[in-house]
Structure formats: structure tokens, C-alpha cells
PABA-96522 format. One record per residue: residue number from 1; residue in three letters; x, y, z of N, C-alpha, C in turn. Coordinates in steps of 0.001 Angstrom, whole numbers. Atoms other than C-alpha are relative to their C-alpha. Last residue first. Layout:
N
+-------+------+---------+---------+---------+---------+---------+---------+---------+---------+---------+
: lumpa : bavo :     n.u :     n.v :     n.w :    ca.u :    ca.v :    ca.w :     c.u :     c.v :     c.w :
+-------+------+---------+---------+---------+---------+---------+---------+---------+---------+---------+
:   NUM :  ALA :       X :       Y :       Z :       X :       Y :       Z :       X :       Y :       Z :
...
+-------+------+---------+---------+---------+---------+---------+---------+---------+---------+---------+
***
This chain:
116
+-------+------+---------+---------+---------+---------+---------+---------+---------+---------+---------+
: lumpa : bavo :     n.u :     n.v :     n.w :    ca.u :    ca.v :    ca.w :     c.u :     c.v :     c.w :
+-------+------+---------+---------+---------+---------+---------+---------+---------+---------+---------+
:   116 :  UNK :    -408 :    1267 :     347 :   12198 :  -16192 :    -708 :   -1244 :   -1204 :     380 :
:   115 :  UNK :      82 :    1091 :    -272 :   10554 :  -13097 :     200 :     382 :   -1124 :    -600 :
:   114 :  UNK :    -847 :     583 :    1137 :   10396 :   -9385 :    -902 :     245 :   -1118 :    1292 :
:   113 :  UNK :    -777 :     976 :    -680 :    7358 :   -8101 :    1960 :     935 :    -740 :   -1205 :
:   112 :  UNK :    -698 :     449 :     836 :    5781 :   -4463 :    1178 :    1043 :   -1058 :     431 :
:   111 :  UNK :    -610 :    1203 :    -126 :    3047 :   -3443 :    3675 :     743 :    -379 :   -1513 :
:   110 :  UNK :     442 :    1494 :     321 :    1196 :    -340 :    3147 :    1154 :    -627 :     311 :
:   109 :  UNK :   -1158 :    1103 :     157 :    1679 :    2926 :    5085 :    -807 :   -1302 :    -742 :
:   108 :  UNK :    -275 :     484 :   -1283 :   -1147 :    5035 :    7093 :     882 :   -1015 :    -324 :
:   107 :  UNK :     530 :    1185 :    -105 :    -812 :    7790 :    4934 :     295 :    -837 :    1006 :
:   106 :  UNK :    -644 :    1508 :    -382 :     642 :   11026 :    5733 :    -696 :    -745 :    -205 :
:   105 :  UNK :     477 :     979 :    -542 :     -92 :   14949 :    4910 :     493 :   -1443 :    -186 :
:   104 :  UNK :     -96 :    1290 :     357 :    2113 :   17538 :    5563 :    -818 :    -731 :      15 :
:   103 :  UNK :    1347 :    1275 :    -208 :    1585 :   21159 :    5028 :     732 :   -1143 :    -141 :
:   102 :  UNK :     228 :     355 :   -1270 :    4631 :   23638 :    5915 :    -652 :    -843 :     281 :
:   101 :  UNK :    -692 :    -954 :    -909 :    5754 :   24148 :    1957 :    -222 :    -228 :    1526 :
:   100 :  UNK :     147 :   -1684 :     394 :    3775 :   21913 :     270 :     405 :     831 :    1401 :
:    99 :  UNK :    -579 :   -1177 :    -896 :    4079 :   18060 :    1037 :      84 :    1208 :    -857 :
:    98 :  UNK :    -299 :   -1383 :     880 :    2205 :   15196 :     458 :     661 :     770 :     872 :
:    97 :  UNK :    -539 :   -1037 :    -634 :    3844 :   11728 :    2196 :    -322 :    1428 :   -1289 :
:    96 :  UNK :     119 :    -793 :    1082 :    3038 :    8138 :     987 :     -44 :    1312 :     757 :
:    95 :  UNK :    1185 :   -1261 :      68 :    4050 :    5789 :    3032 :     361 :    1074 :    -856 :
:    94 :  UNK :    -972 :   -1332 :     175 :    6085 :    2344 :    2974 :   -1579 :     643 :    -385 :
:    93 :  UNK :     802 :    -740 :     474 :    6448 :    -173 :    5109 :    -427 :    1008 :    -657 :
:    92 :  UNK :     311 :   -1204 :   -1312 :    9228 :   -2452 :    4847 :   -1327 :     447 :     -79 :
:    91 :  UNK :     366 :      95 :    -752 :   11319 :   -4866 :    2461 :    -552 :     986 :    1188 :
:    90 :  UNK :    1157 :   -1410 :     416 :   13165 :   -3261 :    -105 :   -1435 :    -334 :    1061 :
:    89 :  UNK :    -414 :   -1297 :   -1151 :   16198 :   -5395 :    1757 :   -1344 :    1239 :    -617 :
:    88 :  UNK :     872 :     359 :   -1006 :   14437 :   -8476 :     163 :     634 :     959 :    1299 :
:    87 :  UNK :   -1112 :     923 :   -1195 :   15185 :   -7517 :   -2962 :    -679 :       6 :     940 :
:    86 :  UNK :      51 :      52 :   -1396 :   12621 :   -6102 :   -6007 :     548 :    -864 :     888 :
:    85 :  UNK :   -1630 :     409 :    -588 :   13441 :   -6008 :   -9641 :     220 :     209 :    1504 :
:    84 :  UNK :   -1172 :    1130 :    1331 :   11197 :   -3565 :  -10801 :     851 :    -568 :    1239 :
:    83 :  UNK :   -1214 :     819 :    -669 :    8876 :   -1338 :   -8131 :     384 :   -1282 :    -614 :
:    82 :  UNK :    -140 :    1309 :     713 :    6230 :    1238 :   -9865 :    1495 :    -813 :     634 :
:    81 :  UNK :   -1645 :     133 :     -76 :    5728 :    4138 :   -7403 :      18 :   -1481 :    -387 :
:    80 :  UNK :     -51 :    1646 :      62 :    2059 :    5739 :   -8339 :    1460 :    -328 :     381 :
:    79 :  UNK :   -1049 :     508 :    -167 :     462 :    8760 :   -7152 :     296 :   -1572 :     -97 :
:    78 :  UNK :    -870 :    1473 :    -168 :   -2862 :    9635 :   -7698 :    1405 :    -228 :    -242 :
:    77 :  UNK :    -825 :    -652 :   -1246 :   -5240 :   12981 :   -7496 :    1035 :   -1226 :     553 :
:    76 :  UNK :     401 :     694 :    -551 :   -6859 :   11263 :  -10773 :     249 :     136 :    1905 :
:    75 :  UNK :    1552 :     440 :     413 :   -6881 :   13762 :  -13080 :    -177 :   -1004 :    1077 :
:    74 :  UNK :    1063 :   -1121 :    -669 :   -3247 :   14655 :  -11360 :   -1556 :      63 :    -415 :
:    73 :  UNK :    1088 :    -645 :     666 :   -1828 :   11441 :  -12366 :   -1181 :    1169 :     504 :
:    72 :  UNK :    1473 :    -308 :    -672 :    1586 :   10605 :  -10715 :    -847 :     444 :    -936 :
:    71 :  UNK :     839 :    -793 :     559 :    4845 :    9037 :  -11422 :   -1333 :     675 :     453 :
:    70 :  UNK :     847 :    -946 :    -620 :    7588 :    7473 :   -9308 :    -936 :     338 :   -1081 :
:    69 :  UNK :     707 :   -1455 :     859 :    9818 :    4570 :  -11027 :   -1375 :     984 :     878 :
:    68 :  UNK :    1712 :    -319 :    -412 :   11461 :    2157 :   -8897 :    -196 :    1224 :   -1035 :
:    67 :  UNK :     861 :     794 :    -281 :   14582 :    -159 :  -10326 :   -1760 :     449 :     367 :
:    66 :  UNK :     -51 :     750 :    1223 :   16622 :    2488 :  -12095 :    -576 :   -1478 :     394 :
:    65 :  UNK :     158 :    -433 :    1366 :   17540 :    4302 :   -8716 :     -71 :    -848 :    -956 :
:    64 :  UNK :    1069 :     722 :     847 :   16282 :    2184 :   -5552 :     254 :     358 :   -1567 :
:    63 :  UNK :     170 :    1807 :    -320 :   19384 :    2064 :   -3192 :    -700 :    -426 :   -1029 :
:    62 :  UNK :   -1449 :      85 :     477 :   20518 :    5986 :   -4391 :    -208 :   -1599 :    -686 :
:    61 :  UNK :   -1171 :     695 :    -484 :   17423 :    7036 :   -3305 :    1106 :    -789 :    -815 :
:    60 :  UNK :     -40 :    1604 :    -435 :   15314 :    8514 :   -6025 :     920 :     158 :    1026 :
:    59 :  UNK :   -1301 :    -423 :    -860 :   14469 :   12454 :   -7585 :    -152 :   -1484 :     751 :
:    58 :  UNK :    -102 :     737 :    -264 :   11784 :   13566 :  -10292 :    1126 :    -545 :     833 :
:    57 :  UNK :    -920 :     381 :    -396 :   10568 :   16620 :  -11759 :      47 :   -1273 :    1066 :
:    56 :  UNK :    -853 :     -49 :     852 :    7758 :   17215 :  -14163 :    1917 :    -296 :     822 :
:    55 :  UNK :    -605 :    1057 :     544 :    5204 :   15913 :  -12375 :    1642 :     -64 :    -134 :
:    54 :  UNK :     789 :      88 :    1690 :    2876 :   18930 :  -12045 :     926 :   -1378 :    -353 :
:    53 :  UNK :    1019 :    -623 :     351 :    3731 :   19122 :   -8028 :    -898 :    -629 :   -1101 :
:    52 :  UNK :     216 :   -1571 :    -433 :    7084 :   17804 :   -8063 :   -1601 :    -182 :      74 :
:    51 :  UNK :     465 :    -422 :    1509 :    7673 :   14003 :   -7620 :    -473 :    1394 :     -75 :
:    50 :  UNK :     776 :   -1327 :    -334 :    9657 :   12225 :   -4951 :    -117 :     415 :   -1073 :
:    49 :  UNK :    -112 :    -310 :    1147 :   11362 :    8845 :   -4090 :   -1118 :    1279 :     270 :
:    48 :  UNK :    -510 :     756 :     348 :   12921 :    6827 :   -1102 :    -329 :     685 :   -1499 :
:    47 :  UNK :     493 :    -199 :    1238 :   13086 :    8999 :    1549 :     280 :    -932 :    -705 :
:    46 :  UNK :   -1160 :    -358 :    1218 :   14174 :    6503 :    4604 :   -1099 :     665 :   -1111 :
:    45 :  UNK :    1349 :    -550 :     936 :   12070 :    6167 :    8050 :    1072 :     426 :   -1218 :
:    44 :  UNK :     308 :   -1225 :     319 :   14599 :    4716 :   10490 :    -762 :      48 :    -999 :
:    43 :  UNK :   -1056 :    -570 :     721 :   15478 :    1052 :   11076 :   -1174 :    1341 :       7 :
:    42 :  UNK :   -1581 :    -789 :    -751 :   14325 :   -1025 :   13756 :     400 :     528 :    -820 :
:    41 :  UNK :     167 :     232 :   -1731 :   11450 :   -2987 :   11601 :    1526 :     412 :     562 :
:    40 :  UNK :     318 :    1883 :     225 :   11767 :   -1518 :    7579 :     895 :     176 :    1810 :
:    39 :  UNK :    -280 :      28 :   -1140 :   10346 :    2101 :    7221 :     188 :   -1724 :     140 :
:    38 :  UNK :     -48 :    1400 :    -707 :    9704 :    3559 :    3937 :     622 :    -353 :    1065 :
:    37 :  UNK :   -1325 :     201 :   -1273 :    9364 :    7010 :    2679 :    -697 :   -1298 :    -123 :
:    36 :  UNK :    -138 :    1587 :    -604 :    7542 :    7735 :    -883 :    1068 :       9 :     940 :
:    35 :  UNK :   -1090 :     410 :    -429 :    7096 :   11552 :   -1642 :    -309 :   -1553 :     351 :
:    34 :  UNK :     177 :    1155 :    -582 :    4726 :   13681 :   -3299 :    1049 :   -1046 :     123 :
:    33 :  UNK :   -1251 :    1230 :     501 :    5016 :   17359 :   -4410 :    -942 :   -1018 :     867 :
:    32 :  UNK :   -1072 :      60 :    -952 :    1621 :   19591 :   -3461 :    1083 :   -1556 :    -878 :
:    31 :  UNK :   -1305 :    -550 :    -608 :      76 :   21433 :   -5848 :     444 :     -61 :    1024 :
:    30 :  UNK :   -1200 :     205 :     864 :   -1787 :   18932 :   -7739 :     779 :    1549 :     267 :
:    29 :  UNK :    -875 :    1085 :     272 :   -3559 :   17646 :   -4950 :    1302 :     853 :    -816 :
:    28 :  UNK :    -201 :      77 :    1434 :   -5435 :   20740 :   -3514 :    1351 :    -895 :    -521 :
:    27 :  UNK :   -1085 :   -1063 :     470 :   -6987 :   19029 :    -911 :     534 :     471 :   -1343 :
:    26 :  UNK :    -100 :    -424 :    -842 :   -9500 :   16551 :     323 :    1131 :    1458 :     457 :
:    25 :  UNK :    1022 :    -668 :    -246 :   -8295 :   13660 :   -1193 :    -169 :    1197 :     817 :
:    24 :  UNK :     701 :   -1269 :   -1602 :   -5764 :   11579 :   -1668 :   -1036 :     840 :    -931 :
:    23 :  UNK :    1866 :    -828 :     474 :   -5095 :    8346 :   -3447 :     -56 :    1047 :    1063 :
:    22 :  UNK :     426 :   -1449 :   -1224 :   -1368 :    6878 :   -3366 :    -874 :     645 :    -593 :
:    21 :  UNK :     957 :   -1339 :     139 :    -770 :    3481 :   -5256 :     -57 :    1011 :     944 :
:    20 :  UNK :    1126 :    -589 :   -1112 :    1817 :     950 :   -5200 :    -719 :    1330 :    -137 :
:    19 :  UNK :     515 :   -1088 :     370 :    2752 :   -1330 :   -8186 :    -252 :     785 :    1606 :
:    18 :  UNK :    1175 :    -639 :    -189 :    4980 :   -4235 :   -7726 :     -87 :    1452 :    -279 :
:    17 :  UNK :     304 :   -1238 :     158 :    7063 :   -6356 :   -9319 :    -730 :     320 :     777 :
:    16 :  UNK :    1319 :    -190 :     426 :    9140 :   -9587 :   -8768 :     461 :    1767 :     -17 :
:    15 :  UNK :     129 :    -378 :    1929 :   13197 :  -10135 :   -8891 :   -1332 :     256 :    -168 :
:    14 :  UNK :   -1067 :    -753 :     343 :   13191 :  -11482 :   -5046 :    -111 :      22 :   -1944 :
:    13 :  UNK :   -1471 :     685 :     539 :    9595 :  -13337 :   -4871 :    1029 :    1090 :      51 :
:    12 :  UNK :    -241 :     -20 :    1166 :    6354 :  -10736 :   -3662 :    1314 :    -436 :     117 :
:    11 :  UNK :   -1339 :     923 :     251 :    4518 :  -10031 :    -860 :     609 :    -698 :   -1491 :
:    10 :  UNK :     178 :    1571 :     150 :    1906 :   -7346 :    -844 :    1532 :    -596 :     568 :
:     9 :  UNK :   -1390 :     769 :    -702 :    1753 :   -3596 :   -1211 :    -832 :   -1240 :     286 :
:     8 :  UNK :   -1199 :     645 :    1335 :    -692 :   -2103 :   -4187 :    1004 :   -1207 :     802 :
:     7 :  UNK :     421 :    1618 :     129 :   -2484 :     479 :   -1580 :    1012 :    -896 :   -1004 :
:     6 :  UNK :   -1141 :     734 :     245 :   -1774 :    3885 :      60 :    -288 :   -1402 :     -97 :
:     5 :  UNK :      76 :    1372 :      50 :   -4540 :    6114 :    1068 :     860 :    -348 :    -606 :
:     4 :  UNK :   -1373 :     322 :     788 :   -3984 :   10150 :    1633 :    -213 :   -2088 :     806 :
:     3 :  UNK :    -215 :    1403 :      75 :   -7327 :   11543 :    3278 :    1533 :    -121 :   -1220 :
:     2 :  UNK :    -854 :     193 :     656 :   -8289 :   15080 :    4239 :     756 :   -1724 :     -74 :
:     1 :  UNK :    -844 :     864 :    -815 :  -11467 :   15932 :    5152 :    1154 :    -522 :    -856 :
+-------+------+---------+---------+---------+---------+---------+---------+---------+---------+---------+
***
């Protein structure tokens, strides 16, 4: 069975951190890329970051470059997207997204709230 969990999101001051996690299961992890979208209320579903396969390549939105960092640990079938320096437009939900060529799988989103 195939599972893709997404945890780490919270609320958090303008200038905090967070961590969010992606756990799957249920497939072969470390050959599919992995992607962070986010979705903040009335707005469209935005890529926001993406990681090959084995790691080795890496790729941001424009909005988040040099504040979020992507990585992943294939021993652990885990995806991480470290978030520096967080505004209150990073605000949204955001999911974790494998993908290999026609396969997609989806999480069900965590909650990320930047807050005064």
C-alpha cells in the first residue's frame, strides 16, 4: 500500500523555522524525484521545490530560493524541506508529491501558518 505522510507544519513568528517531513512507503522510493507544492486559501497549487531521485539535483521557486532547502534520505525513504526565514505569504498547505514518469503519489498536506 502506498502511503506518502507529510509532518513538521505548525505555526510559527515571521523570521522563524521550520522543518517538514515526507515519509512514504510502499514503493520504490529512491527512484522517484520529490516535489513540495503548496496551496494558500483561493490561490492555486504552486511548485515550490524538487529533488531528483538520488538527490543530486535540486530546483526552487523563485519566492523561496535561499530561504528553503529540499533534501532527502533514501535510507530512510524521507524527504525533508527545511524553511529559514519564514513570511506570512509562505503561509498554506503544503504537499509532498512523488513523481516518476506517469506515477504520482500525494500526501494529504500539512498546515504551515507564519503569524504575527
Amino acid at each position: 500500500q502506498v502511503q506518502v505522510v507529510e509532518s513538521g507544519g505548525g505555526s510559527v513568528q515571521p523570521g522563524g523555522s521550520l522543518r517538514l517531513s515526507c515519509a512514504a512507503s510502499g514503493f520504490t522510493f529512491n527512484t522517484y524525484a520529490i516535489r513540495w507544492y503548496r496551496q494558500a486559501p483561493g490561490k492555486e497549487r504552486e511548485l515550490v521545490a524538487g529533488i531528483s531521485s538520488v538527490g543530486g539535483v535540486t530546483s526552487y521557486a523563485d519566492s523561496v530560493k535561499s530561504r528553503f532547502t529540499i533534501s532527502r534520505d533514501n535510507a530512510k525513504n524521507t524527504v525533508y524541506l527545511q524553511m529559514n526565514n519564514l513570511k506570512p505569504e509562505d503561509t498554506a498547505v503544503y504537499y509532498c508529491c512523488a513523481v516518476r514518469v506517469n506515477d504520482l503519489y500525494w500526501g494529504q498536506g500539512t498546515q504551515v501558518t507564519v503569524s504575527s
